[in-house]
C-alpha positions as CSV (number, residue, x, y, z in Angstrom):
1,X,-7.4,-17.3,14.0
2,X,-4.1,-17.3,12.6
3,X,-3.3,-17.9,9.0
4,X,-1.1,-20.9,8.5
5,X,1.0,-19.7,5.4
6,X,1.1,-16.0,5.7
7,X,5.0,-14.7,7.1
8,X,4.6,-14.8,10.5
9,X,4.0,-11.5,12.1
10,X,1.3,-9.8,14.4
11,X,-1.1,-9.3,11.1
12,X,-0.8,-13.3,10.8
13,X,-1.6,-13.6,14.4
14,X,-4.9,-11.9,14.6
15,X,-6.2,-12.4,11.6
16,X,-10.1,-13.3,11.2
17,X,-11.0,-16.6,10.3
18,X,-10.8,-17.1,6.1
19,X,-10.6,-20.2,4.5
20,X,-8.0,-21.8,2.6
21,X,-8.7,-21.8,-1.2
22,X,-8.4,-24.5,-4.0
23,X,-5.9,-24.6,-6.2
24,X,-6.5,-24.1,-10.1
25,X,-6.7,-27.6,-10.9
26,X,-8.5,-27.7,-14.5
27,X,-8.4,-25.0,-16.9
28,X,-11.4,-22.9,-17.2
29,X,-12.7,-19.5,-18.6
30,X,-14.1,-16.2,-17.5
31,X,-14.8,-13.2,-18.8
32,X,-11.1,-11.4,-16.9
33,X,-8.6,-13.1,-15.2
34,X,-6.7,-11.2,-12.4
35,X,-3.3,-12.0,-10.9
36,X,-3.2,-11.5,-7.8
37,X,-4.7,-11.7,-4.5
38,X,-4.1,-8.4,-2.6
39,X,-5.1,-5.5,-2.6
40,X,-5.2,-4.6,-6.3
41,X,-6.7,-7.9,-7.4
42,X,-9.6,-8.3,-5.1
43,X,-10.5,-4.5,-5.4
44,X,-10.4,-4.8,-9.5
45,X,-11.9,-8.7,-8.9
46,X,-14.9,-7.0,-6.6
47,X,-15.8,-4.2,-8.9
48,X,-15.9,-6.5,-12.2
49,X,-18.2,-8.8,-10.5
50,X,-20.5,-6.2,-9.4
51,X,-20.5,-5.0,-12.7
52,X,-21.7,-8.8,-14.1
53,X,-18.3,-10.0,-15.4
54,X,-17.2,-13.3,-14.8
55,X,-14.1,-13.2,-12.7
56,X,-11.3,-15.7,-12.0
57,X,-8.4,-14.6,-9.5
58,X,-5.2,-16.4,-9.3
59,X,-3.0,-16.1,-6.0
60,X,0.4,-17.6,-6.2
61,X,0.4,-18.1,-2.1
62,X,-2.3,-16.8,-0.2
63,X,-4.8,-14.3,-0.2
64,X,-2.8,-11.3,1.1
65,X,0.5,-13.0,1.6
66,X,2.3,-10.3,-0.1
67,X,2.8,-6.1,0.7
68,X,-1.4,-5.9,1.2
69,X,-1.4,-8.4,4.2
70,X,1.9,-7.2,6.1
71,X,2.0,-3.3,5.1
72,X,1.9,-0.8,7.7
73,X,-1.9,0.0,7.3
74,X,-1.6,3.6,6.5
75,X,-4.3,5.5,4.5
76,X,-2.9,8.4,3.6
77,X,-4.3,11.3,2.2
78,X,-2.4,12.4,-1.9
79,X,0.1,10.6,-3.9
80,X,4.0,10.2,-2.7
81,X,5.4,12.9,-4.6
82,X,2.6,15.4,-3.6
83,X,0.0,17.0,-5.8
84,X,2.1,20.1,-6.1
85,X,4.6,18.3,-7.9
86,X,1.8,16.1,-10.0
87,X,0.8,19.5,-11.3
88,X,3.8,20.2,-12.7
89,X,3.5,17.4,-15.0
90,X,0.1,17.0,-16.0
91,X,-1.4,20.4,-15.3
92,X,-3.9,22.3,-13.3
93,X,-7.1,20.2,-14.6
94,X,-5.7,16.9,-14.6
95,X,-4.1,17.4,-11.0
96,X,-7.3,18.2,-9.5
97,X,-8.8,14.6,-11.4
98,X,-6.4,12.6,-9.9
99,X,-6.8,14.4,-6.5
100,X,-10.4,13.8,-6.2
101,X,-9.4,9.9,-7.1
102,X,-6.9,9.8,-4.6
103,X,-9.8,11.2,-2.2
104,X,-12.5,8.8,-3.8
105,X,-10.0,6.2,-2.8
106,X,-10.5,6.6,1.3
107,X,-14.3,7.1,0.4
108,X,-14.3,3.5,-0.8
109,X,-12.3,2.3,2.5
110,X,-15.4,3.3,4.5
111,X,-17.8,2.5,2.4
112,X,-16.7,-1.1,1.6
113,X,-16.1,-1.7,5.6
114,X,-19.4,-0.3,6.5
115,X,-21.4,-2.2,3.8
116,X,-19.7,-5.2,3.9
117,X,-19.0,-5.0,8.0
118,X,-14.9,-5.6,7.7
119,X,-13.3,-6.4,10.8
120,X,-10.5,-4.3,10.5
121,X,-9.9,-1.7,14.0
122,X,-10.4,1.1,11.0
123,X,-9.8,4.7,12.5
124,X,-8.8,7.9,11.2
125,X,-6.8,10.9,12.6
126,X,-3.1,10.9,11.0
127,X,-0.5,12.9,12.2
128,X,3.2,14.1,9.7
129,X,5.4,14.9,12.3
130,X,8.2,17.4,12.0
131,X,11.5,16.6,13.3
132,X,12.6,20.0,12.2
133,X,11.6,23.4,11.9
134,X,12.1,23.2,8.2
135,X,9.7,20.4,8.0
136,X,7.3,22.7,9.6
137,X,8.1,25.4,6.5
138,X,6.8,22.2,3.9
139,X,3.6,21.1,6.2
140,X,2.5,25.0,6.0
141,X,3.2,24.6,2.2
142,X,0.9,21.4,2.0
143,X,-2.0,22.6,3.7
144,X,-2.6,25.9,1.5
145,X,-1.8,22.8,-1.0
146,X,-4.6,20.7,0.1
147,X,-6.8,23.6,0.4
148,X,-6.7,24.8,-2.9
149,X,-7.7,22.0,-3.9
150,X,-10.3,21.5,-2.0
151,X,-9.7,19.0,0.9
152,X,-12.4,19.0,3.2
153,X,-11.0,17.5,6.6
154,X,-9.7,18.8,9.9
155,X,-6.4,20.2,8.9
156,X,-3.9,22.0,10.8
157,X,-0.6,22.7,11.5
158,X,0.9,22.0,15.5
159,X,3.7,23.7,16.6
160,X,5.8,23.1,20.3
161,X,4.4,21.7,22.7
162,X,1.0,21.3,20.8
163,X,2.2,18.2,19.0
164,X,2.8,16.3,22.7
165,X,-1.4,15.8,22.6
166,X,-1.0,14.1,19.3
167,X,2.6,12.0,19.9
168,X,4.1,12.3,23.0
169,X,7.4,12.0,22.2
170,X,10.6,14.7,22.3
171,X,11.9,13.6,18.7
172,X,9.6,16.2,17.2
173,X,8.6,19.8,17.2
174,X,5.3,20.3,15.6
175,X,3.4,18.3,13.0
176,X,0.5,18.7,10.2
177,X,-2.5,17.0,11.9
178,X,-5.1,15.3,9.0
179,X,-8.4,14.2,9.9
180,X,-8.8,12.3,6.4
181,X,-6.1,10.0,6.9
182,X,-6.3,6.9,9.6
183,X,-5.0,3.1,9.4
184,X,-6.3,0.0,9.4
185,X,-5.8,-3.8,10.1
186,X,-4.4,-4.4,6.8
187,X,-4.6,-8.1,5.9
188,X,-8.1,-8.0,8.0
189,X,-9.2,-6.0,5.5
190,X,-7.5,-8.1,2.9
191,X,-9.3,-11.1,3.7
192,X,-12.7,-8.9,4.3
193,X,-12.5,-8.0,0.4
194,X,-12.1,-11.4,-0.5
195,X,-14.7,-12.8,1.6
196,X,-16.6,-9.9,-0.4
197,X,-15.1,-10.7,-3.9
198,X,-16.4,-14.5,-3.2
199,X,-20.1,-13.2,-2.3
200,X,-20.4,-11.8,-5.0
201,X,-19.4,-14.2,-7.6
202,X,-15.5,-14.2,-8.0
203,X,-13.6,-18.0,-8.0
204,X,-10.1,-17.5,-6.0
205,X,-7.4,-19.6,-6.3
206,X,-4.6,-20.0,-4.1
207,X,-1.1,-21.9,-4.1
208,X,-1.7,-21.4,-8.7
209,X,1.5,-19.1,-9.6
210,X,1.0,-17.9,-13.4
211,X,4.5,-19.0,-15.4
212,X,3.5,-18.2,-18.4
213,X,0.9,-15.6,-20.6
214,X,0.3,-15.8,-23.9
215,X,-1.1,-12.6,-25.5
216,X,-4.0,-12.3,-28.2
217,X,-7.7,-11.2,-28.5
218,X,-8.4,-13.7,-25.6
219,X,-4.8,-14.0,-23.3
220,X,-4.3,-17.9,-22.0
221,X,-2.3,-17.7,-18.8
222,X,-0.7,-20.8,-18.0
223,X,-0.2,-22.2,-14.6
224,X,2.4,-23.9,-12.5
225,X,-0.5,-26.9,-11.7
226,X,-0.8,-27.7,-15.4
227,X,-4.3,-26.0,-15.8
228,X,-4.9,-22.2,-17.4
229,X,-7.1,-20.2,-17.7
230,X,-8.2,-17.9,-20.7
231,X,-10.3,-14.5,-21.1
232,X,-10.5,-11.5,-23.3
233,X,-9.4,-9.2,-20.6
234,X,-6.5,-10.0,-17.8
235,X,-5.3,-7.7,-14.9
236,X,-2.1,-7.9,-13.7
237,X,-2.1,-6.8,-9.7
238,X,1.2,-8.5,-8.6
239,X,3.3,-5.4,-8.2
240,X,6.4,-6.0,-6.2
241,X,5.7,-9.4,-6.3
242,X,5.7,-9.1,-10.7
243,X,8.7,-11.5,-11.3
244,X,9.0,-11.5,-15.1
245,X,5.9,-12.3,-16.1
246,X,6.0,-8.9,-18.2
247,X,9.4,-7.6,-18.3
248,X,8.6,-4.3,-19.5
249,X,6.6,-3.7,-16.3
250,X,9.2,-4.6,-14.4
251,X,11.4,-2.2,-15.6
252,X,9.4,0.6,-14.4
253,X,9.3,-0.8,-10.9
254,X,11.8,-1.7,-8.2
255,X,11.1,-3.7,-4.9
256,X,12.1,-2.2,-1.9
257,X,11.7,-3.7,1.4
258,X,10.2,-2.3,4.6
259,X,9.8,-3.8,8.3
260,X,7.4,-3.7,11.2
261,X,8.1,-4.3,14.6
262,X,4.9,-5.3,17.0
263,X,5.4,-5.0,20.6
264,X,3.2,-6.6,23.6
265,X,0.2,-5.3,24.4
266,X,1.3,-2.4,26.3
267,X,-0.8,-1.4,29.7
268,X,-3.4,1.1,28.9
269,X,-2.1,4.3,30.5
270,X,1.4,3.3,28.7
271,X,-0.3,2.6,25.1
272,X,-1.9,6.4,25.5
273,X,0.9,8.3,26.8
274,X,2.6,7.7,23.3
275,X,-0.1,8.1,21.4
276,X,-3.3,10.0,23.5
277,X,-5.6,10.3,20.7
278,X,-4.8,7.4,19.1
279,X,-3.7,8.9,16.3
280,X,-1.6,7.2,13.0
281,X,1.8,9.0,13.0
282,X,4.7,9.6,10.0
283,X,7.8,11.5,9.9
284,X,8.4,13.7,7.3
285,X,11.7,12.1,6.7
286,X,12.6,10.5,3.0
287,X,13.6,7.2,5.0
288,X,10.5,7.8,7.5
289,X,9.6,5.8,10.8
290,X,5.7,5.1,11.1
291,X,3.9,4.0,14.2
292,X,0.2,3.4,15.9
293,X,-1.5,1.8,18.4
294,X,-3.0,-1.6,17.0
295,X,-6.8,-2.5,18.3
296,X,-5.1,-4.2,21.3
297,X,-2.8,-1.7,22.0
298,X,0.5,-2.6,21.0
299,X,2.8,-0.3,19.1
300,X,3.1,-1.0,15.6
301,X,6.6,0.7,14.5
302,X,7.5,0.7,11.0
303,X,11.0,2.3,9.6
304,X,13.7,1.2,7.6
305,X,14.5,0.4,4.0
306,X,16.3,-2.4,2.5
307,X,17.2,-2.5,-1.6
308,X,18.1,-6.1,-1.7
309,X,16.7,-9.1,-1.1
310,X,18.4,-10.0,2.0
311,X,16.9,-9.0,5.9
312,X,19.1,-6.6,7.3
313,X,21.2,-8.1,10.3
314,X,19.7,-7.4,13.9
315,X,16.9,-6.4,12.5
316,X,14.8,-6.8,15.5
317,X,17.5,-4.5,17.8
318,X,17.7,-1.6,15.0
319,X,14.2,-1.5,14.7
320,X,13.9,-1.6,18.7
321,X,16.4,1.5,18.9
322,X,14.8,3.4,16.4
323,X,11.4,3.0,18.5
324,X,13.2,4.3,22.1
325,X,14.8,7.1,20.0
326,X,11.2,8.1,19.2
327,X,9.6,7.0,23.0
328,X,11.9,7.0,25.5
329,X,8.6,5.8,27.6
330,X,9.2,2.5,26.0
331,X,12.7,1.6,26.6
332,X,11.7,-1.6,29.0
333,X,9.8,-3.0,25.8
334,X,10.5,-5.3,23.2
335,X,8.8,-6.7,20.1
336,X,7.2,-9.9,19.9
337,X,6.8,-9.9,16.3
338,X,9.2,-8.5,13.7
339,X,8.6,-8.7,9.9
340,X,9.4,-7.1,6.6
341,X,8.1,-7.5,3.2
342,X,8.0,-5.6,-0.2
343,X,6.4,-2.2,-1.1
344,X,6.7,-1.4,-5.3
345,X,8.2,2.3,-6.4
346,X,8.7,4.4,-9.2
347,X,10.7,6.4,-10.5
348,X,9.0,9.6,-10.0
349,X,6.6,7.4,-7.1
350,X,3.8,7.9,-9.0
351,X,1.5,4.6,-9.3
352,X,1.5,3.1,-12.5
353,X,-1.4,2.2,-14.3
354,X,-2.1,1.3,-18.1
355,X,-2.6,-1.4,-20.6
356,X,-0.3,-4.2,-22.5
357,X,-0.1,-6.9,-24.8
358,X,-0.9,-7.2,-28.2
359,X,-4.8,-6.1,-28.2
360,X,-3.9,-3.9,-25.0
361,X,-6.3,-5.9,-22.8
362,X,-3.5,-6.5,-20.5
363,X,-4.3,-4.0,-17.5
364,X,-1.9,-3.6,-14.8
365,X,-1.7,-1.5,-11.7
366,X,1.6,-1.2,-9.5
367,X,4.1,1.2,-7.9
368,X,2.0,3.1,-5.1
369,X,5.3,4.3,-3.3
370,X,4.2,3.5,0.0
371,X,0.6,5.0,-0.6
372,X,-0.9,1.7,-1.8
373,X,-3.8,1.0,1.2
374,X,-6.0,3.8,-0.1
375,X,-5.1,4.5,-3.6
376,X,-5.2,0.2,-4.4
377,X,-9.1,0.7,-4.0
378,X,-10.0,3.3,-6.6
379,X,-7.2,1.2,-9.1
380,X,-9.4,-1.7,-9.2
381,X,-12.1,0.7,-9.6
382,X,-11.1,2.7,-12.8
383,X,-9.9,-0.4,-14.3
384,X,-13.2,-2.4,-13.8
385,X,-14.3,0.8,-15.4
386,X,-12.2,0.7,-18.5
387,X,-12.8,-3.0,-18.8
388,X,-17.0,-1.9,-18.8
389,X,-15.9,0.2,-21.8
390,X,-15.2,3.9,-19.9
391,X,-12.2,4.7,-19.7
392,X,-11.2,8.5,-18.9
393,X,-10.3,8.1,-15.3
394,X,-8.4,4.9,-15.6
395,X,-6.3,7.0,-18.6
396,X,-6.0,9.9,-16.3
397,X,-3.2,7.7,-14.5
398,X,-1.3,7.4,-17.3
399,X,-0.6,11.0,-18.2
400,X,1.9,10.8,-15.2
401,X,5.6,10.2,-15.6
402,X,7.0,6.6,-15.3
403,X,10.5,6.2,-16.2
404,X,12.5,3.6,-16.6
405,X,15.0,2.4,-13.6
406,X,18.7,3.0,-14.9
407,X,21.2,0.0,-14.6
408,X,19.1,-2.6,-16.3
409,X,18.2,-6.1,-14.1
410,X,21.3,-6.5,-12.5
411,X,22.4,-2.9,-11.7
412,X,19.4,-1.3,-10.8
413,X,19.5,-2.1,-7.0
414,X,22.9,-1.1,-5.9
415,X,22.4,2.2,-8.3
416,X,19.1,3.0,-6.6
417,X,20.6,2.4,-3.4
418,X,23.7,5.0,-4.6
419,X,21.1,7.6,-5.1
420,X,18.9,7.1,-2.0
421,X,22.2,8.3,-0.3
422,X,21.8,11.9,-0.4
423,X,18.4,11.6,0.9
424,X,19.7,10.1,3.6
425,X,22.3,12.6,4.6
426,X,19.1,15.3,3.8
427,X,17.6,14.1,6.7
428,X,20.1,14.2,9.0
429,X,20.5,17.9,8.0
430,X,18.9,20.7,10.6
């Protein structure tokens, strides 16, 4: 059933039937407020309510309208800038906590689709494939990586001709093959955790944007219909979508956009001769393309960045030549849904979790870097936790680096777009 108000795109199209939900139209009370109905939000909504806390969510548009209900649906396994690197920063110990998080994270995938039967064509087997040999070099790196620190699924590197049974294409020469990683449907699952959230106790509110929070032992957020609400505890889950509700968070975090192309369904024996086990693929680019089969068997191709607000031009024919390049196989298909939305970064792409406002009972969660479908689920989590009084995972997040995005509100875009310019010419290097 499609979803009246969500961007249009192949998500919207085949998305399972969810009600709309009532505005906020008198103010009320609960026990936590959270803003914002993706990911984030209904994960930290879901576990406070299991956990007996009266919860009030506040949606701005629709449940999933943002980056959770028109991402590309990848679960991937680590953090963006690799645990290698988190090391560095934190140390041996506190690398290995925030590993087994990001691996809890995936656990809660499957366990909150089996328990709570989401409709969302889940499926793992993920393939990083290696457009050149020395991207071969860093997937050998990565597996002794993952190994050391324990990772317990299939795990191997392809080299040659190998990679054809994974993705059939000529644009690459090998690939690091991961069992633990997969994709789903994501705003299927979106709406599956709210359906959830509701069950068990949480009120959602849609078309209520928060334009104004006023801090103390209990926070009064104040809406754009006139009504508010107040609680001792608030979590702030908008991410990309943050505005300036708190302009210290958004300092820490830029909006990038990123676009999906969706083509027919293709014929069977065309659908698997690009992809023969159905696999979820990545380049190991820095400006990557991403691609799978969805549960009807059209390609999904995701690729592209975009650091303004504006849709590039010809979007639909870049992102058409970008998926030939890759599967020549293709070349008499076109898309029948093109989209694009806002992912959140960092600095350093580490997510960014913590506490603000005067009695730090603020909590906030953003910046996945483009690892948000898994690693959204275990934020909730830890931050229901600290909110329950327990605290030392959810702080475990904030020993990583966050720095602040130079060039101030006006500046910031164009200077990140100046730097993201030697990554590109990196990847176009042998």
């Amino acid at each position: 059933m499609p979803s009246a108000n969500h961007v249009e795109s192949y998500y919207a199209a085949s998305a399972n039937a969810f009600s709309v939900q009532p505005a906020l139209q008198e103010s009320v009370n609960a026990d936590v407020c959270v803003v914002g109905g993706g990911f984030t939000g209904l994960s930290a909504a879901l576990n406070l309510a299991e956990r007996g806390f009266s919860v009030v969510l506040l949606e701005a548009e629709r449940i999933g309208w943002g980056a959770s209900g028109r991402n590309g649906g990848h679960i991937g396994t680590e953090y963006n800038p690799g645990i290698d690197r988190i090391e560095q920063w934190v140390g041996r110990a506190n690398a290995q906590l925030l590993w087994d998080l990001s691996e809890e994270a995936k656990d809660i995938i499957r366990q909150r689709v089996t328990k709570h039967s989401i409709d969302c064509d889940l499926r793992w087997g993920y393939l990083h494939a290696a457009e050149k040999r020395r991207h071969l070099a860093d997937m050998d790196e990565t597996l002794e990586t993952w190994r050391r620190y324990g990772y317990r699924a299939e795990l191997k590197v392809v080299r040659g001709a190998e990679v054809r049974a994974y993705c059939n294409s000529p644009a690459y020469v090998g690939g690091l093959v991961d069992g633990g990683a997969g994709w789903l449907h994501p705003l299927n699952y979106c709406l599956g955790l709210a359906a959830t959230a509701q069950a068990a106790g949480v009120k959602l509110f849609e078309g209520t944007r928060v334009t104004r929070i006023e801090e103390g032992s209990k926070v009064t957020l104040d809406t754009d219909n006139g009504a508010a609400v107040t609680a001792p505890f608030v979590v702030m889950a908008c991410n990309a979508y943050l505005g300036d509700l708190i302009p210290k968070l958004r300092r820490r975090i830029m909006p990038v956009g990123t676009y999906i192309g969706a083509t027919r369904p293709l014929p069977k024996a065309l659908a698997e001769d690009c992809l023969p086990t159905n696999a979820t693929v990545a380049d190991h680019n820095f400006v990557l393309n991403y691609f799978q089969r969805s549960g009807d068997d059209r390609m999904l191709f995701g690729g592209g960045v975009s650091y303004t607000t504006l849709m590039p031009p010809n979007l639909p024919g870049v992102m058409r030549r970008k998926m030939v390049k890759v599967f020549p196989q293709l070349r008499d298909e076109t898309f029948e849904y093109v989209w694009g939305g806002y992912v959140g970064i960092t600095v350093e792409r580490t997510p960014h979790l913590g506490r603000t406002g005067q009695q730090k009972n603020i909590y906030f969660a953003q910046g996945y870097s483009g690892q948000g479908v898994a690693l959204t689920g275990i934020a909730g989590k830890v931050i229901a936790e600290a909110i329950a009084g327990q605290a030392e995972r959810f702080d475990a997040f904030g020993k990583l680096p966050h720095s602040l995005f130079p060039g101030g509100k006006w500046l910031r875009a164009p200077v990140l777009a100046l730097a993201m310019t030697w990554y590109r010419l990196r990847d176009l290097l042998p």
